[in-house]
C-alpha positions as MATLAB code, in Angstrom:
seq = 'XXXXXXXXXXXXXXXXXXXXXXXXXXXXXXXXXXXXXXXXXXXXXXXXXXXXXXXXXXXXXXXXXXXXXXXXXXXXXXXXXXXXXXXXXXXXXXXXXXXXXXXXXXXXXXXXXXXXXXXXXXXXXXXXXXXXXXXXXXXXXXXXXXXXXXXXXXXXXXXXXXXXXXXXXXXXXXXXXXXXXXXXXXXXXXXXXXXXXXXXXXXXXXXXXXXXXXXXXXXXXXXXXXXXXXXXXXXXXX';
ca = [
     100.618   54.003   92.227;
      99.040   55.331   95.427;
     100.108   59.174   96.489;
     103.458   59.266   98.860;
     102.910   61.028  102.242;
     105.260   62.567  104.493;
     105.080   64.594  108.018;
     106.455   68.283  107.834;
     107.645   69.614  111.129;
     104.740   71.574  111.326;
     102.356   68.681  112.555;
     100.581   68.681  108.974;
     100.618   66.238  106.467;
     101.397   66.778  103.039;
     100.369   64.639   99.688;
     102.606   64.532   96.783;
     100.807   64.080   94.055;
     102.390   61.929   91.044;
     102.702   63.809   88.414;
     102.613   67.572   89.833;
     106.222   68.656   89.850;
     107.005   70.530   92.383;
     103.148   71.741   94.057;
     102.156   69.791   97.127;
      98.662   69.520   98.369;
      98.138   70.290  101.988;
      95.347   68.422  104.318;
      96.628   70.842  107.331;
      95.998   74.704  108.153;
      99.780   75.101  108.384;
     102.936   74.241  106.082;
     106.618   75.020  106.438;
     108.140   77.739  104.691;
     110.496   74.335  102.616;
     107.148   73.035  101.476;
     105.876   76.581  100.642;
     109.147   77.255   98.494;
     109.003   73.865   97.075;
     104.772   74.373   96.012;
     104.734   77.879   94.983;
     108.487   79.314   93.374;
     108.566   79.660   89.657;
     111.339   79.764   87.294;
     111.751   82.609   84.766;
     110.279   80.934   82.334;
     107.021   80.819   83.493;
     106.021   84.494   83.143;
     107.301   84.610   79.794;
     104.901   85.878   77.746;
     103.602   88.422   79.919;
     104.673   91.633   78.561;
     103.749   93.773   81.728;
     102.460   93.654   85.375;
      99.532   94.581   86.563;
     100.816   96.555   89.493;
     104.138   98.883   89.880;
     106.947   97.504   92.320;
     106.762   99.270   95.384;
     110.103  100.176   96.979;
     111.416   98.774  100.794;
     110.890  103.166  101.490;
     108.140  105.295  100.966;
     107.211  108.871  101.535;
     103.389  108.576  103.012;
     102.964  112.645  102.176;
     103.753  111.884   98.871;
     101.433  109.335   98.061;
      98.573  111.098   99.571;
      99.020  113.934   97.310;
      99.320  111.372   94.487;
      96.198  110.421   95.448;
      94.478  113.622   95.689;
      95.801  115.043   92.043;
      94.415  111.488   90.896;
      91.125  112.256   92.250;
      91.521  115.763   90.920;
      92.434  114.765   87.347;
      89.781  111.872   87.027;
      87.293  114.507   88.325;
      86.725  111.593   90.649;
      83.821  113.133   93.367;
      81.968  114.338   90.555;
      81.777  111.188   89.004;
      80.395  109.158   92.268;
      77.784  112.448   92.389;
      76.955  111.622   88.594;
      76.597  108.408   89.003;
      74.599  108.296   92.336;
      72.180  111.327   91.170;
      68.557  110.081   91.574;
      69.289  107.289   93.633;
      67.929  106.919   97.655;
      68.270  109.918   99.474;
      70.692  109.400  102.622;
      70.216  113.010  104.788;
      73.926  113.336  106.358;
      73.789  117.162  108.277;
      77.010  118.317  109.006;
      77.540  119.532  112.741;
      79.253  123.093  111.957;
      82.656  123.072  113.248;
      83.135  126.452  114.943;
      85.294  129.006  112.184;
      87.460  130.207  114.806;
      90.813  128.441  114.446;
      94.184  129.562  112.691;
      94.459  125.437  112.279;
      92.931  122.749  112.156;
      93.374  120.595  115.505;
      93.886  116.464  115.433;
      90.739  116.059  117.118;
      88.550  117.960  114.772;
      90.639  115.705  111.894;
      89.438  112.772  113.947;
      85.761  113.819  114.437;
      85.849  114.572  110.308;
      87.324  111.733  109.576;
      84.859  109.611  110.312;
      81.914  112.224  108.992;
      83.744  111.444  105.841;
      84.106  107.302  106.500;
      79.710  107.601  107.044;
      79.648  109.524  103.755;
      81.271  107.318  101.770;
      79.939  104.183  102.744;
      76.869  105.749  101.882;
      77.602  106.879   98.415;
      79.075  102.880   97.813;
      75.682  101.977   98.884;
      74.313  103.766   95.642;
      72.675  106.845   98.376;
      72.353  109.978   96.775;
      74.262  112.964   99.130;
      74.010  116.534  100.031;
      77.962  116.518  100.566;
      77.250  119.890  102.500;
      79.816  121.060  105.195;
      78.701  123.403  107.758;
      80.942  125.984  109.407;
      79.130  127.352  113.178;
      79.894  131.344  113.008;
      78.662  133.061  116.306;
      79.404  133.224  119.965;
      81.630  134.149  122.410;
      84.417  132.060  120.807;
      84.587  134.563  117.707;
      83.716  137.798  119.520;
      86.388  137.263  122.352;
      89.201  136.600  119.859;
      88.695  139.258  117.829;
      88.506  141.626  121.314;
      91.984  140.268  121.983;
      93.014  141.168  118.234;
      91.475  144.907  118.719;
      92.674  145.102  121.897;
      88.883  146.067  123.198;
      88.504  145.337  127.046;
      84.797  145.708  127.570;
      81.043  146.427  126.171;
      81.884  150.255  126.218;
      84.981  149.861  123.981;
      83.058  147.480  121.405;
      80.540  150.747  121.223;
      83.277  152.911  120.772;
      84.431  150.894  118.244;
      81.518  150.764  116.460;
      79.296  147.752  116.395;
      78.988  147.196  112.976;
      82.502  147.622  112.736;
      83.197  145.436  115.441;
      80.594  142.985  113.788;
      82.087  142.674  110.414;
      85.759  142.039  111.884;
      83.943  138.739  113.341;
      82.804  137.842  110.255;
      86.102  138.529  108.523;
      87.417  136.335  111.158;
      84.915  133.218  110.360;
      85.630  133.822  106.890;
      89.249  133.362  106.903;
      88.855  130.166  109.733;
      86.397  128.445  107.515;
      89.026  128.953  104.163;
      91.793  127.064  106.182;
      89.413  124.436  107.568;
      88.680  123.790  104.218;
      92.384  123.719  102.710;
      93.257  121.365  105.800;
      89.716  118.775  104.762;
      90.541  118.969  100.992;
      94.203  117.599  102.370;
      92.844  115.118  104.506;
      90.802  113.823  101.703;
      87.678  114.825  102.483;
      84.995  114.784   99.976;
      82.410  117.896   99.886;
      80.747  120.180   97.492;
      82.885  122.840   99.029;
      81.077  125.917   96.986;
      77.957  124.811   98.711;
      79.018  124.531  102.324;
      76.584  126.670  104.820;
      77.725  129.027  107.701;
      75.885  130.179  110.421;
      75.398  133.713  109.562;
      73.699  133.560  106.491;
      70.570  135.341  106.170;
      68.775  132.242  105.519;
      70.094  130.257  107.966;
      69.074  133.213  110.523;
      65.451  133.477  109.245;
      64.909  130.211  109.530;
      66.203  129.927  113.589;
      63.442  132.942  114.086;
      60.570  130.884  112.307;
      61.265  127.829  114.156;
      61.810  129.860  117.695;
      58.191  132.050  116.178;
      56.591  128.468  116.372;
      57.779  127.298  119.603;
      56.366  130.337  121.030;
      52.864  129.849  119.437;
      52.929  126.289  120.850;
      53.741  127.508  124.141;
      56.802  126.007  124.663;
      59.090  129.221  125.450;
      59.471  130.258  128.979;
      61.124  132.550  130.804;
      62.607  130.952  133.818;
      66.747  131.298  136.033;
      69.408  129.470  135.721;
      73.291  129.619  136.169;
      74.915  128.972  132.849;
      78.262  129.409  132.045;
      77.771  132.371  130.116;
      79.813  135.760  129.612;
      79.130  138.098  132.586;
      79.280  141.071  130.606;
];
């Protein structure tokens, strides 16, 4: 006996096949949601057996917070990162240099979330590659960004008053400053999600990280590629 065809209203065709019950075969891209309920709804009986599923029903409502920190103390208990570092170690080297955010905030703004965001996406792809990563974040601790908020927070209105203050004095408020900025950036990336070997992240100021600008400015010099030359920059007048 040869199959029976009929015409859905969807302009496809459908076969049914002798002997199949209730699944059609479709010869179009499209079927109608009667032939869909007719080919693919199963009675009770035919899960029995199966003593769980695979997956937890998910509600019509959801709290998005609350299944991001789900995911983080998931990450946190299966010591997660450290496992992708384990497993990674001693595989190609990918060289991802983090551009130091600057460690003068009280919060973390959307578009430094955005620009991290996708530091992080980079990363990761990375690591799923097999690439073996620094996972270094960089905070940027100098310049007029720091020194002029922490005037406002002394209350100091000029070069004179800074000396009055007392430079080092004035100097270690800065750094006190960075230090707090760079804690709540990284409270606000471990909340995003962000992956990092936070106890290893670099700042500006370090001693090392100052040496190493003199050596590399020492060698420009002896190449003769220092000048001194004029021109209007949008610097402090003071």
């Amino acid at each position: 006996m040869g199959a029976r065809r009929r015409a859905n209203s969807g302009g496809t065709t459908a076969s049914a096949v002798p002997g199949a019950g209730r699944r059609f075969l479709f010869e179009g891209s499209r079927a109608t949601s009667d032939s869909l309920a007719r080919s693919e709804v199963q009675s009770p009986s035919d899960n029995e057996g199966l003593s769980k599923t695979r997956f937890t029903p998910v509600g019509s409502s959801f709290d998005l917070p609350e299944l991001e920190h789900g995911v983080l103390e998931l990450w946190e208990r299966e010591h997660s990162f450290d496992a992708l570092r384990k497993q990674n170690a001693g595989g190609p080297r990918y060289s991802f240099i983090d551009g130091p955010i600057t460690a003068n905030v009280e919060a973390m703004g959307v578009h430094h979330a955005w620009g991290r965001t996708y530091k992080d996406l980079f990363q990761r792809y990375k690591a799923m590659q097999g690439h073996e990563l620094r996972w270094q974040s960089g905070f940027d601790c100098q310049g007029l960004w720091v020194e002029v908020q922490v005037e406002r927070e002394l209350n100091l209105n000029s070069k004179r008053d800074i000396e009055s203050y007392g430079i080092g004095r004035f100097s270690r408020a800065c750094r006190a400053r960075v230090d707090r900025s760079a804690a709540v950036i990284t409270k606000h990336d471990i909340r995003l999600g962000r992956w990092m070997d936070w106890d290893n992240s670099y700042y500006t100021y370090s001693d090392n990280n100052i040496s190493h600008i003199w050596h590399v400015l020492k060698l420009c010099h002896e190449k003769g590629w220092l000048y001194k030359g004029h021109r209007a920059m949008p610097w402090c007048a003071r």
